[in-house]
N, C-alpha and C positions, 0 to 999 in steps of 0.2 A: 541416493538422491542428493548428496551434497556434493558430487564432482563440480558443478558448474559453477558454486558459490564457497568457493575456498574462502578461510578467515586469511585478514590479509594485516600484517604487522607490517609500518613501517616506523624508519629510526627515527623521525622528526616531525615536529605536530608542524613546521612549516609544509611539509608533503601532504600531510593530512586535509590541510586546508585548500592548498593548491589542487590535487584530487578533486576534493568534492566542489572546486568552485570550475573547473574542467565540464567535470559530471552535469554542472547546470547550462553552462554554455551548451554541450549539445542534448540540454533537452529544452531551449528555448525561454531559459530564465538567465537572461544577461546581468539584469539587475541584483538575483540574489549571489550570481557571481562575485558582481561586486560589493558586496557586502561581506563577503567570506573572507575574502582576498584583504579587507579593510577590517577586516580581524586581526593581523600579521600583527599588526603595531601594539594590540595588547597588550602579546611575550614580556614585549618589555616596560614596559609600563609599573605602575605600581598598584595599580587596581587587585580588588579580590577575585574578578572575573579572571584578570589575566591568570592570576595564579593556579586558579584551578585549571586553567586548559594546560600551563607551562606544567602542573603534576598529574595528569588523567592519563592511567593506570592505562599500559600497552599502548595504544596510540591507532586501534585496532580500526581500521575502515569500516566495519559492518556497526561499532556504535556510534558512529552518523553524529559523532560531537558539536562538529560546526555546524547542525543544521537544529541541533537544540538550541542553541545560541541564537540562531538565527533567527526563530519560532520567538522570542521573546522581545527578539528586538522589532520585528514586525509586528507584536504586541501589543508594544507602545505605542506602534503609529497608527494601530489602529481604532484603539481604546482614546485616541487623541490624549496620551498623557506625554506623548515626549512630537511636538509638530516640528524640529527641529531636523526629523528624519523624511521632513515633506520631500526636500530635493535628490533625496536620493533613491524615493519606492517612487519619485514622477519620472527618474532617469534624468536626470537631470546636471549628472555629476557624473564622472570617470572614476575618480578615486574616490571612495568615500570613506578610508580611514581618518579623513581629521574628526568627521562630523559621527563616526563611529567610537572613536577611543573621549569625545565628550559626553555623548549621551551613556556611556557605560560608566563614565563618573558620575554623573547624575543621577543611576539608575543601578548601583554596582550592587547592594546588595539584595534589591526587588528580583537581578536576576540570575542568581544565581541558582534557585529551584529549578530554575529551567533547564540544568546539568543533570540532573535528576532523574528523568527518563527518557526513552528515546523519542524521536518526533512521531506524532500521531497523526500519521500522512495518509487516512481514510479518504479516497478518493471513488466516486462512485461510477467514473469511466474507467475505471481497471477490468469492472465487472462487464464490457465488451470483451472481452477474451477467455472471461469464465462463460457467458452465455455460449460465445464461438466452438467450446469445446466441449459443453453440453449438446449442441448441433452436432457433430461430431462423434459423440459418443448415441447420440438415441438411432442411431443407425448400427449400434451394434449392441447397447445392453439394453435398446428401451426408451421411453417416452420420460418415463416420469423416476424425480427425481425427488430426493429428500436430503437436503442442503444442512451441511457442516461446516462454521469458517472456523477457523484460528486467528490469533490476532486482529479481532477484527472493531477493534478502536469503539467508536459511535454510530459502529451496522450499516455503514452506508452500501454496504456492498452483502449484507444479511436484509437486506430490502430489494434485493436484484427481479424478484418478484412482480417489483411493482412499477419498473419502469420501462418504458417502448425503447426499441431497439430498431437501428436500422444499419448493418451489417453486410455493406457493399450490397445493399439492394435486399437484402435479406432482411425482412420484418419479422420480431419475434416481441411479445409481451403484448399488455393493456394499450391500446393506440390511443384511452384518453390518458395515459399517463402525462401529470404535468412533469415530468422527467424525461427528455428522450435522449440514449446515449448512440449518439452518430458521430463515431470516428473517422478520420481519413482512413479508406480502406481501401491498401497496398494489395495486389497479386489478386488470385482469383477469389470469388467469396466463397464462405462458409457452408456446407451441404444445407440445403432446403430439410427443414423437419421439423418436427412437432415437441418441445417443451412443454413441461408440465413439472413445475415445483409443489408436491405435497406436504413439503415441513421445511421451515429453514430457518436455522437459530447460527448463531456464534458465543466465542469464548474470547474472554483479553484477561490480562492482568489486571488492567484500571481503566474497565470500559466508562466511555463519557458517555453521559446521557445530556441529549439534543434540545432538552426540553427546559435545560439550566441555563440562562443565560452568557452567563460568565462562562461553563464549559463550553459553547458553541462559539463563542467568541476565542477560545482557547484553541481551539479544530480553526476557525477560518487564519489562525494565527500562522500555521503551519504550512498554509497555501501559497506560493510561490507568489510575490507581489504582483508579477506581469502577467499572471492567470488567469486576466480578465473574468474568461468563458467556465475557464474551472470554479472561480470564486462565484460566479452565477449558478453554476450548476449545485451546487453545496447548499445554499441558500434554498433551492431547490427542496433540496434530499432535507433540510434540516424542517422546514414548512411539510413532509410527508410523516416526517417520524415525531413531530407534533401531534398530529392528526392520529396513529395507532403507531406505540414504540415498539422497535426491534426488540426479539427476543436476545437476550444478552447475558451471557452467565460471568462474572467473575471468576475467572480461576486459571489456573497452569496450564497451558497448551496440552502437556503430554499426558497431565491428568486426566483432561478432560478428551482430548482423543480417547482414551483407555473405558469413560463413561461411555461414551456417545458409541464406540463400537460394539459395546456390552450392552445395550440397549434392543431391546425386540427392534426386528424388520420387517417392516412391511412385505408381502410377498407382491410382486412382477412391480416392485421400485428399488432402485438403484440406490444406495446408498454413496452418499457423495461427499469427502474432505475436500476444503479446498481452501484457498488462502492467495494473498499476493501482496509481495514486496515485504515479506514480513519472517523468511527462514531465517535471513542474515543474521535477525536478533535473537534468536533462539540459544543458541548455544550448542556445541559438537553433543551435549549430554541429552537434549530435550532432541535437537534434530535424529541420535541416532536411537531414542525411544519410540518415537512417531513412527520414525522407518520401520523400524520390528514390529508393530502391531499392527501397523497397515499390512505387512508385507505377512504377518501372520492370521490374519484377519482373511485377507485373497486367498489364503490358501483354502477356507472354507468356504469361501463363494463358491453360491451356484446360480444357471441361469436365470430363476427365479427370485433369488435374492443376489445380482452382484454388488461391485464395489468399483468405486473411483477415487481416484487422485488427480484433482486441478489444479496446477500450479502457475504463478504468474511471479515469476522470481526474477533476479538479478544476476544475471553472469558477470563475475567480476573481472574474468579477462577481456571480456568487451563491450563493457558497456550496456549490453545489450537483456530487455527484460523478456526471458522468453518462458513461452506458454508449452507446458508439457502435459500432455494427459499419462495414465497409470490406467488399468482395468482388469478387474478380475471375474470368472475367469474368461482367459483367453489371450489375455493383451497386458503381458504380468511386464512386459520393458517398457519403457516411457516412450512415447512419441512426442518428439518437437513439431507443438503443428503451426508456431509461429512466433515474433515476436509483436512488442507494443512497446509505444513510447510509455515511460515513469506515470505521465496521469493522464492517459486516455485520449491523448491527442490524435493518434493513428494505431493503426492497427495492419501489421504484415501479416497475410497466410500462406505455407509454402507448401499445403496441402492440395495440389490440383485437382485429384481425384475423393476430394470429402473425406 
């Protein structure tokens, strides 16, 4: 499962920045472009910020550096502790290295926690393309489903449950859900079927809970500033998981794979992994743990009890975040049943026949 998502070393944190300020341009974040871009000037600088980006260890694209950075400095503007960043999240500026290598002096050691870990980019329109491929898969193991995420931040996407869907016409969930995720939806839609979530929990390292202030405020931080619609929709999911919290464990991915598959299963429900935008972090060690016990786990499905794999990853040769299912038994090779924009903006299906 890691062909599509190779780790990717490159020789200079200048590419690294340039990359991921690319990366936002086409996913319709011009602004946070330029904020990456108006990193540059740090290198040299004499800041503590700078230092740490001029010695962070491999230089590796999948730890998402400059968007930890970014997450803090969007922080400030939001927390209204730094308003000096007003002209540059109103768009308002081109270059915004001057007004970035100030407010890092004024803020240089507040942010540097924020190096710390990676961005906690919990987006609750990714979960259009986990619903799409449980459409997809209840045409072959079943209706009903019992829901596993990994890295799954502050659940917004372990609350999939609870939100209306409208999937190129395709309606699935609660229709009084005050959540409805309606992406632009490319190619033909989704097979017509019946969903039914009977359990659905997640795992993270350092899941944030919705319910803290200051951690919710830390989640909208990571929100792309021109997200209008996203940062709406967020505020959304955070007002849901007030109301009854996501089940949420603490702990290691590949640990808690290893529980969660050793756990009784329900007979005629589908047991279901799934996750998005979140292998890149894992590591070659945790990625090919996961892979051997799912892939040993299928080998014991039966129609009664099977097994799935939804994935909503990052191809790093192109850009492109595509949706693969995994099933056992029967359908033990992945199928690409499409892609989707980074946070739910749209949604490609290249499944014509469901």
């Amino acid at each position: 499962m890691t062909a599509q998502n190779p780790i990717m070393e490159i020789a200079h944190i200048h590419d690294t920045l340039e990359w991921q300020a690319r990366h936002c341009d086409q996913n319709s974040a011009p602004i946070t472009a330029r904020v990456l871009r108006g990193m540059a000037g740090l290198l040299t600088g004499p800041s503590l910020v700078g230092a740490r980006m001029r010695n962070w260890p491999g230089l590796s694209l999948e730890d998402a550096m400059p968007l930890r950075l970014a997450g803090g400095l969007h922080h400030l503007w939001l927390s209204g502790a730094e308003p000096a960043l007003g002209p540059v999240y109103r768009g308002e500026v081109e270059d915004a290295g001057a007004i970035v290598a100030q407010v890092v002096a004024r803020h240089d050691a507040a942010l540097l926690p924020w190096f710390d870990g990676p961005p906690q980019t919990n987006e609750a329109g990714r979960s259009a393309g986990i619903m799409a491929g449980l459409l997809w898969l209840s045409g072959r193991v079943g209706s009903r489903f019992e829901m596993n995420e990994i890295g799954c931040s502050a659940g917004a996407n372990t609350m999939m449950d609870r939100y209306a869907y409208d999937l190129g016409g395709v309606r699935v969930g609660p229709e009084s859900s005050p959540v409805l995720i309606r992406p632009e939806w490319r190619g033909p839609p989704p097979p017509l079927g019946r969903v039914e979530i009977t359990h659905i929990e997640g795992c993270d390292r350092a899941p944030i809970d919705l319910s803290d202030t200051a951690a919710a405020l830390r989640l909208r931080a990571y929100v792309w500033a021109e997200n209008h619609e996203r940062m709406a929709r967020l505020d959304g999911v955070i007002a849901l998981a007030r109301e009854l919290a996501p089940t949420l464990t603490q702990a290691d991915a590949a640990d808690w794979v290893d529980q969660r598959l050793a756990a009784p299963q329900e007979v005629g429900v589908c047991r279901v992994l799934y996750h998005s935008i979140v292998w890149q972090y894992l590591g070659d060690e945790r990625r090919a743990r996961i892979t051997a016990a799912m892939e040993a786990a299928g080998a014991l499905a039966t129609p009664d009890r099977p097994l799935a794999w939804v994935m909503l990853e990052t191809n790093r040769a192109t850009f492109r975040h595509e949706l693969r299912v995994r099933y056992w038994p029967g359908g033990e090779e992945p199928a690409l049943l499409g892609a989707a924009h980074a946070h739910g903006a749209w949604v490609e299906w290249f499944n014509p026949c469901g």
